[in-house]
N, C-alpha and C positions, 0 to 999 in steps of 0.2 A: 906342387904349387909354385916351386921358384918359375918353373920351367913354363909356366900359362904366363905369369908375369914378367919373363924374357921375351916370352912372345909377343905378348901386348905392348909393352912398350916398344920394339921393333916394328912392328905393324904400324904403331898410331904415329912414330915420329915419320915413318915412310908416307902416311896419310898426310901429316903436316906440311912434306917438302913435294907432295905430287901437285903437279899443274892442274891435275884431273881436280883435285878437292876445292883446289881455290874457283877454278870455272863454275865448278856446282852450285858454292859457296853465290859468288857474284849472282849468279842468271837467277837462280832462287829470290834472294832478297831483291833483284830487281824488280820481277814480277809480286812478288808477294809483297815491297811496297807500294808498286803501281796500283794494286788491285785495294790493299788496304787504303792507298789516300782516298782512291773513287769510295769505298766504304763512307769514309768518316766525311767527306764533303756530303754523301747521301745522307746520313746522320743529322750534318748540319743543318742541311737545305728543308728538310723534310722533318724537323722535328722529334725524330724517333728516341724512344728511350734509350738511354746511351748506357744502361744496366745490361740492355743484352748485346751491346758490341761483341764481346769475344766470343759469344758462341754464333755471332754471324761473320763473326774470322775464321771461323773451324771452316765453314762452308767456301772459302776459297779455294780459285782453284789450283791456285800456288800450294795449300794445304794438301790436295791432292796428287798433284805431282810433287809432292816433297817423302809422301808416304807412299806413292807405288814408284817413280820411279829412280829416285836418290837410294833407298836400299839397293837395289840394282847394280846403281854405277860403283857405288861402294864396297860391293862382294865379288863384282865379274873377275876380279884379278885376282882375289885373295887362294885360288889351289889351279886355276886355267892357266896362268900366265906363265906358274911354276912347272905344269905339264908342259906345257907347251917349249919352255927355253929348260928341261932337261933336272930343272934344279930341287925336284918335286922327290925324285930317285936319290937326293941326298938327304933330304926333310924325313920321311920313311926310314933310312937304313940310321939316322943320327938316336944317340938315348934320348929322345923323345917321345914320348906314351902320344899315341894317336889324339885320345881328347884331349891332350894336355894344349897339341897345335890346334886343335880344334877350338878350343875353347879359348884360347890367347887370339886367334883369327878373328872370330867372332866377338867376343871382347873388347877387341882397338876397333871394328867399324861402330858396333855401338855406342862405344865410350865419344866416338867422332862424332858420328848422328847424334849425338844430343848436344855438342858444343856446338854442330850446326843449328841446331833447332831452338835452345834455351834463349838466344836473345832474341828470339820474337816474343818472347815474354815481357822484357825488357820496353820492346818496340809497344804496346800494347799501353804498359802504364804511362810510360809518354803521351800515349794519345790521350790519355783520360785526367791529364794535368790541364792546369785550370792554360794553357796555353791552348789548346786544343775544345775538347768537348764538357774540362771542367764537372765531371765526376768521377768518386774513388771508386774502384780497381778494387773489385774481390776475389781476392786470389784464392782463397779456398777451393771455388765451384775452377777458378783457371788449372790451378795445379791438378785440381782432379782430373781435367777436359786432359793437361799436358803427360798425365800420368796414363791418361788411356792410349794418346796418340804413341807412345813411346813405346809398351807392350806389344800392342799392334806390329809397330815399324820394327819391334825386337826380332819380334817370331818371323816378319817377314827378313829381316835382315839374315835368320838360321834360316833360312831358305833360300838365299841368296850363295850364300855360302857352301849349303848342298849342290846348290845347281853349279857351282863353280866348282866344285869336285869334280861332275860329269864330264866332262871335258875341255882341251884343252885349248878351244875357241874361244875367246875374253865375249867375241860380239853374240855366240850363240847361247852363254852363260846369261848373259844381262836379259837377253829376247826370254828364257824359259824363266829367271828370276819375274820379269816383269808381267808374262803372261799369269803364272800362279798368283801375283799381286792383284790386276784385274779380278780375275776370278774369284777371292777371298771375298772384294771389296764389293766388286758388281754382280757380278753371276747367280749369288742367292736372292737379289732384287730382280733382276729380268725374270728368273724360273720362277717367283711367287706364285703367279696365276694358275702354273702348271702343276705345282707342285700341293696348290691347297687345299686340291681333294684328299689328300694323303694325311691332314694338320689334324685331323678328328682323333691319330692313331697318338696318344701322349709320346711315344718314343722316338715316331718321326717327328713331330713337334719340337722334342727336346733335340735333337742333333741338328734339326736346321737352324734352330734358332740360335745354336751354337756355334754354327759355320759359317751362319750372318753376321759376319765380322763391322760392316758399317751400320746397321741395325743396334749392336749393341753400345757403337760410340754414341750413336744422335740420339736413344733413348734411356743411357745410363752417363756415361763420363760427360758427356757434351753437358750436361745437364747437371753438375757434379754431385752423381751418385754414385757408389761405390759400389760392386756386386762382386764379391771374394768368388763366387764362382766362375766369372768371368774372368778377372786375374789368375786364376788356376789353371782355367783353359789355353790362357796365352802364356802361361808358365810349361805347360804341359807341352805345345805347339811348338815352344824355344827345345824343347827338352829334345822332343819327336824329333826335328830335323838336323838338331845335332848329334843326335845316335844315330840318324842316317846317312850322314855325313863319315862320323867314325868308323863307319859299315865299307862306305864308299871307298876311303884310304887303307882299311882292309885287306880289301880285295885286290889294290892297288901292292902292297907289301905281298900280298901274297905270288901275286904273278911276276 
């Protein structure tokens, strides 16, 4: 346990002091509050209930690029960079248990991603201050919407991390992290049509609709409902690709 927590905090103060984070950080809330002001002036202009603002923040697209491709830039480095300059060959032969680095690696980009992500919370009740659209901010249905985006970004974040095991290219790490991100998000909505002669059989029903990862934010957390089976699944998904990962440094020690 010491030794997940030597690691975590090495990782996140390295997150804290890279250029890379702070650029994320910046280009992110740029766009994500350019797109949120045009929100709220449409809001304005147009009279709309200002109860469903946040879950018409989820559908930005700053929200989407924050969830496929910021996991990405956050794990490309975390076991590529260390193949790559040699120092990977010291991490393996050092008394450190494989998931122990695995898990302190995985740990400081997450524990990052959400320090990136939690003040758009923040940003949210601002708007709904009588300076702004002057209605309260129900954070029940927000936390639960912020609770599903997180799980989501977790498991992608262990797959992030996988992918940067693979090798010891940072830019071909981000490309396979962000491809698998796509695919999670989009890919079960373009194959619908193809795939709904198949939906009559319950067990193919049951797995796609598990693998429809943006299906289950816009029709349960967006909406703040809560389904223990769904957090299971993205507990399980966190799990899967960190024992893929422990697999991958494995094999790594081994040769």
């Amino acid at each position: 346990m010491n030794a997940i927590l030597v690691t975590l905090r090495k990782e996140l103060v390295s997150y804290c002091y890279s250029p890379v984070s702070y650029l994320v950080a910046v280009l992110f809330y740029l766009l994500h509050g350019t797109l949120l002001h045009a929100l709220v002036v449409a809001f304005s202009l147009g009279g709309a209930d200002a109860d469903i603002l946040p879950t018409q923040s989820y559908g930005l697209m700053s929200t989407f690029v924050m969830v496929v491709l910021v996991p990405a830039l956050l794990t490309m480095r975390c076991f590529a960079e260390e193949r790559r300059s040699g120092s990977l060959e010291v991490l393996v032969t050092a008394p450190v248990r494989d998931h122990e680095l695995v898990l302190g690696k995985w740990g400081a980009a997450a524990a990052f991603y959400a320090l990136l992500w939690l003040p758009t919370v923040l940003v949210l009740w601002v708007l709904t201050t009588d300076w702004f659209l002057a209605t309260p901010l129900s954070f029940g249905p927000v936390l639960t919407a912020y609770l599903g985006m997180f799980l989501i970004s977790a498991m992608l974040l262990a797959f992030g991390v996988f992918a940067s095991s693979l090798t010891d290219n940072v830019l071909l790490a981000a490309i396979l992290a962000v491809l698998c991100n796509l695919g999670l998000l989009v890919l079960p909505g373009v194959l619908h049509r193809h795939v709904a002669p198949w939906l009559d059989n319950p067990w193919v029903r049951q797995v796609y609709e598990k693998v429809w990862v943006f299906d289950h934010f816009s029709n349960w957390f967006a909406r703040g409902l809560l389904d223990t089976s769904q957090v299971v699944f993205y507990l399980g998904g966190i799990a899967f690709f960190l024992f893929l990962t422990v697999l991958s440094l494995g094999t790594r020690r081994l040769a």
